[in-house]
C-alpha positions, 0 to 999 in steps of 0.5 A: 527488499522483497515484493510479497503482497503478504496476502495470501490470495494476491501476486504482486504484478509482475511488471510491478515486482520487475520494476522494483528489481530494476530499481534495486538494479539502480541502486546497486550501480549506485554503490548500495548494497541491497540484499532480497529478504522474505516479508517479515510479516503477512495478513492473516483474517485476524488481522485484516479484521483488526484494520477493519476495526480501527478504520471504521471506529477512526472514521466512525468518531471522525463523523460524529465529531466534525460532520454536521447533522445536516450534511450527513445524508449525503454520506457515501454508502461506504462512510455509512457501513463504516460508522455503522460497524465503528458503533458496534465495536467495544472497547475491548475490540479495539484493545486487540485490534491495536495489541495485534497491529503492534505486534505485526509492526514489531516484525518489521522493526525486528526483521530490519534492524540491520538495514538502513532502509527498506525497498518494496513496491508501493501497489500491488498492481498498475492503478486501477479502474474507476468503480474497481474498489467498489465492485463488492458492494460497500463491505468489500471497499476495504478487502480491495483496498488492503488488496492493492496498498498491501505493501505499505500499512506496515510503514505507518504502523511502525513510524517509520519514514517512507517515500513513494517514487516512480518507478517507470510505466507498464506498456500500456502507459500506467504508472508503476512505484516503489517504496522506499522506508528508513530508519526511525527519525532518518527522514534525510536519509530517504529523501536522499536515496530518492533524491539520487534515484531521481537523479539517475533515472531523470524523472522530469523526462520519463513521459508513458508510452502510447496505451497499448489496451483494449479499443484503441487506447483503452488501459487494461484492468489491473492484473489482481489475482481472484480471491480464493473461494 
């Protein structure tokens, strides 16, 4: 297991990086031995800028295809920006976006080749505010986005099967999760360390605290560490 976002200007919340702990925690008691290991691989600009790439040129194609003409007003400002910058990719950016995109994804299958599974939190902080990913305008939807989900493009990246399951709530009643990723084709075998968790921490009976924020119940903003400048 381990918690680093991976991005340099973020922390994982440390309520959230606590809950994975006590997940591992379980886990142990379970009969499983579960070892800290740093991230095998972390996001630098060039390859925050390789998902960039292939997510607009994905939603780019993805516009032009299957959205009609008529419709296409009523597109949202960050669809625009991305089948704007999906037009301006050539083939070859996208030849290096995928050869850079493999090669991160090769780091994890390397790096856990001797474990049977992988434990990471599943965000990097509690949810969100409505708007939060928006604040930037539409060309910072994506850096915030990659700011909170940091912990789980490498498991798509790789093909390997993963499940996000809960892992309790903070005080002021939001919702935490961990991740848990297998091997390659053992699909069972995460649904089953998910299905024993369930088990153990009795999910169907975990209801979140009273909020505990600001103005009576209101929940705080996530705890994201300002970018660095």
């Amino acid at each position: 297991m381990w918690t680093e976002s991976g991005v340099s200007s973020v922390s994982t919340d440390p309520e959230i990086v606590a809950a994975a702990h006590r997940t591992a925690a379980v886990l142990r008691e379970a009969g499983h031995d579960v070892a800290e290991i740093a991230i095998p691989a972390g996001f630098d600009e060039e390859l925050i800028r390789s998902f960039t790439a292939t997510f607009a040129a994905t939603v780019s194609a993805a516009v032009e295809q299957a959205v009609p003409e008529r419709r296409r007003a009523t597109r949202t400002d960050f669809t625009r920006y991305l089948v704007a910058s999906g037009k301006r990719l050539s083939a070859a950016d996208l030849a290096l976006a995928q050869a850079m995109q493999a090669a991160y994804a090769s780091s994890f299958l390397v790096a856990l080749n001797e474990f049977d599974a992988a434990l990471t939190p599943t965000t990097t902080a509690p949810p969100v505010p409505i708007g939060h990913f928006t604040a930037d305008g539409a060309d910072g939807v994506l850096g915030l986005m990659l700011e909170w989900s940091c912990h789980t493009p490498w498991a798509n990246l790789t093909g390997q099967p993963a499940v996000s399951v809960p892992a309790g709530f903070t005080p002021s009643g939001l919702p935490m999760g961990v991740q848990i990723v297998g091997r390659h084709q053992e699909d069972a075998a995460v649904v089953a360390v998910a299905k024993q968790l369930e088990d153990v921490q009795r999910w169907d009976e975990n209801v979140p605290p009273e909020p505990q924020g600001r103005g009576g119940g209101a929940v705080p903003d996530a705890h994201l560490k300002e970018k660095s400048e």
